[in-house]
C-alpha positions as CSV (number, residue, x, y, z in Angstrom):
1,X,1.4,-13.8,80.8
2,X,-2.6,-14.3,81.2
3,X,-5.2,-14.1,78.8
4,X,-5.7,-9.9,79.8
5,X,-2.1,-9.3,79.4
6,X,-2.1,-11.0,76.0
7,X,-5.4,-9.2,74.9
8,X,-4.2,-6.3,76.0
9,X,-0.1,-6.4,74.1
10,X,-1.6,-7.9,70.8
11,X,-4.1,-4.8,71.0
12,X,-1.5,-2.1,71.8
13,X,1.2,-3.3,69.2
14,X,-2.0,-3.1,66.7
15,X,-2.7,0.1,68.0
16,X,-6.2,-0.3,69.7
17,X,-7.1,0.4,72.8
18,X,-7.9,-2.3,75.8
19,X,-11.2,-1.4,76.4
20,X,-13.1,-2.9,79.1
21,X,-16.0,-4.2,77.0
22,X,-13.0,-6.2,74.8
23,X,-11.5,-7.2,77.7
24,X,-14.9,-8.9,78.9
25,X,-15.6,-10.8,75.3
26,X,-11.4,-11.9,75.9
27,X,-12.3,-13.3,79.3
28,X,-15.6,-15.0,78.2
29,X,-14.3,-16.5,75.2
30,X,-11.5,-17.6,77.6
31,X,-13.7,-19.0,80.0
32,X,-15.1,-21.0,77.4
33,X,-11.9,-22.2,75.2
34,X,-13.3,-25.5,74.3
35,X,-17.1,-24.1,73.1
36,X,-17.3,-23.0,69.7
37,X,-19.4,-19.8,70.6
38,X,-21.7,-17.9,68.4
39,X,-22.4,-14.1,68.3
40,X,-25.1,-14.6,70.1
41,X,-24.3,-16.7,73.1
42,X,-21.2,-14.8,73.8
43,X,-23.8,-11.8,74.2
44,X,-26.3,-14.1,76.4
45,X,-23.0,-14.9,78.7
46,X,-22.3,-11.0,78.7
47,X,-25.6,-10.3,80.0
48,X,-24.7,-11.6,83.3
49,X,-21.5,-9.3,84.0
50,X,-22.7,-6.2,81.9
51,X,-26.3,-5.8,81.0
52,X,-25.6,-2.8,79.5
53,X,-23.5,-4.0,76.7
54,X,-24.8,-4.5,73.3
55,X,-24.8,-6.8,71.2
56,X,-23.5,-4.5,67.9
57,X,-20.3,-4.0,70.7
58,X,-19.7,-8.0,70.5
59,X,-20.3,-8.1,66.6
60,X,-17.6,-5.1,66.3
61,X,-15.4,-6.8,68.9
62,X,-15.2,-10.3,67.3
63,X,-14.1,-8.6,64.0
64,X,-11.7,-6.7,65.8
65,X,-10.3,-10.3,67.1
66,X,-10.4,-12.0,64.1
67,X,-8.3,-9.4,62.0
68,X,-5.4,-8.7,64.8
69,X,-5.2,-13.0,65.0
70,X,-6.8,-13.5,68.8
71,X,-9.6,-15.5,67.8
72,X,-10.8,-17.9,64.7
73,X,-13.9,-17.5,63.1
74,X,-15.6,-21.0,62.1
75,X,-18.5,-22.1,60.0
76,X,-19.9,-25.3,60.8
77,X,-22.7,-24.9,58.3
78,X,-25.2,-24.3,60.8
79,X,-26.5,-20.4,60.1
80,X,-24.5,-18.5,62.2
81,X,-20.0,-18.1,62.5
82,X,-18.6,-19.2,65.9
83,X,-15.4,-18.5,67.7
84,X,-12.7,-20.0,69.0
85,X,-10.1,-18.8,70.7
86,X,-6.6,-18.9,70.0
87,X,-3.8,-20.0,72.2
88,X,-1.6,-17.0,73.3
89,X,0.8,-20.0,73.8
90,X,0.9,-21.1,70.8
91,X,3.2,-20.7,67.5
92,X,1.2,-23.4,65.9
93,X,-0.3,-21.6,62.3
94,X,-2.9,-24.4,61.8
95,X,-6.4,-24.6,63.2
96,X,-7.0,-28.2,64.6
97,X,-9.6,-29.7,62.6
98,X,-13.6,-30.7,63.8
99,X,-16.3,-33.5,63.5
100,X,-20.0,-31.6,62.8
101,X,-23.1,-33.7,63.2
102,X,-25.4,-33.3,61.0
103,X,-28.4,-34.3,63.3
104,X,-27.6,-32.4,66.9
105,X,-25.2,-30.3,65.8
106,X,-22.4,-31.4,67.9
107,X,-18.8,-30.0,67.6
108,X,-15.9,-32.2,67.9
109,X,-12.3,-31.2,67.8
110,X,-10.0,-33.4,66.7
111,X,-6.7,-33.0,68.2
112,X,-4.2,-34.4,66.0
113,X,-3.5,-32.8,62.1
114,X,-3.4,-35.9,60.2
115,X,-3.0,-33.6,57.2
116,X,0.8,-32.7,57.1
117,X,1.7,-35.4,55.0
118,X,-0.7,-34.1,52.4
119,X,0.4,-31.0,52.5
120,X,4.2,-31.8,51.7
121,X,2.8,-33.8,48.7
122,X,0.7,-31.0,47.6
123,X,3.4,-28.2,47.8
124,X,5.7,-30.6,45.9
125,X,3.1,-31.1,43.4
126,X,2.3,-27.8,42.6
127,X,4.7,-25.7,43.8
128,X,2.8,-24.0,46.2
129,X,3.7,-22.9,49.9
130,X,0.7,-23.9,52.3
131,X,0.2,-21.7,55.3
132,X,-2.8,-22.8,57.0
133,X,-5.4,-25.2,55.8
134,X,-9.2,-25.8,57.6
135,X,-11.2,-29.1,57.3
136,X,-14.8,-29.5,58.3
137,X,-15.9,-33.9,58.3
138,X,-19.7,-33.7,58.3
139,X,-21.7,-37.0,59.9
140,X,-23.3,-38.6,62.4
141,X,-22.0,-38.6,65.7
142,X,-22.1,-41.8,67.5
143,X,-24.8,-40.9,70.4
144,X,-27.0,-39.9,67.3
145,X,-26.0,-43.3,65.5
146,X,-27.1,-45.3,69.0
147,X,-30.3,-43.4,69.3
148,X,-31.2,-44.0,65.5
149,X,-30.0,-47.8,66.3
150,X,-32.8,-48.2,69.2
151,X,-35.3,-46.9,67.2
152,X,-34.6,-48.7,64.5
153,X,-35.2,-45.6,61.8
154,X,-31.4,-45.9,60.7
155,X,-32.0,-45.6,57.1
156,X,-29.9,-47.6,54.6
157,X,-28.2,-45.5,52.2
158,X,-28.6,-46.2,48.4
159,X,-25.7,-45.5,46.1
């Protein structure tokens, strides 16, 4: 099954219809799986196949994906939600979790969820069934931490 006939089942057994505008933000956010998009450039990449779509259309869309599962809404502290899509192949429940630094903005994703052993210790602790869980590390990546080593402006930090 492709990313259209996905789209376009998850839609129908919600009971929405496969427009051609939804279809378009599907494709694009496809095309761009490993990008973190905002609102905003989703619409600038739309611009290119369909000038005439606005951007209210994208905003409506995105909600649309969010609530029927297709897509993940993020916050990376940064003033605005990006998207990620999710994998129509997947069964996995848990978001993989991401490296955000704090001085270019850079979005890392880091593959493996180291957190599953903490989540068995927190269910046993307090009796609590854990369906999903989303962590955010905040720092400096390591092309910032070079350039701030060349410079010499890497700042000590004081406790």
């Amino acid at each position: 099954m492709n990313g259209s006939d996905h789209l376009i089942k998850i839609l129908e057994d919600k009971g929405y219809k496969s427009t051609t505008q939804r279809i378009l933000v599907y494709d694009i956010l496809a095309e761009n799986k490993d990008k973190h998009l905002s609102t905003e450039e989703i619409y600038e990449l739309i611009k290119h196949k369909n000038p005439k779509m606005g951007i209210a259309t994208i905003y409506r869309t995105l909600q649309l994906f969010e609530e029927t599962g297709l897509v993940y809404k993020h916050n990376f502290d940064d003033g605005c939600s990006r998207y990620e899509i999710l994998s129509p192949n997947s069964n996995e429940i848990h978001q993989h979790h991401h490296l955000v630094c704090k001085k270019c903005g850079e979005i890392i994703e880091v593959k493996e969820d180291l957190m599953n052993s903490l989540e068995e210790i927190i269910e046993k602790q307090y009796n609590f069934e854990i369906l999903n869980h989303v962590v955010k590390f905040t720092g400096i990546c390591s092309q910032c931490r070079n350039k701030e080593n060349e410079n010499g402006n890497r700042k000590e930090t004081q406790a």
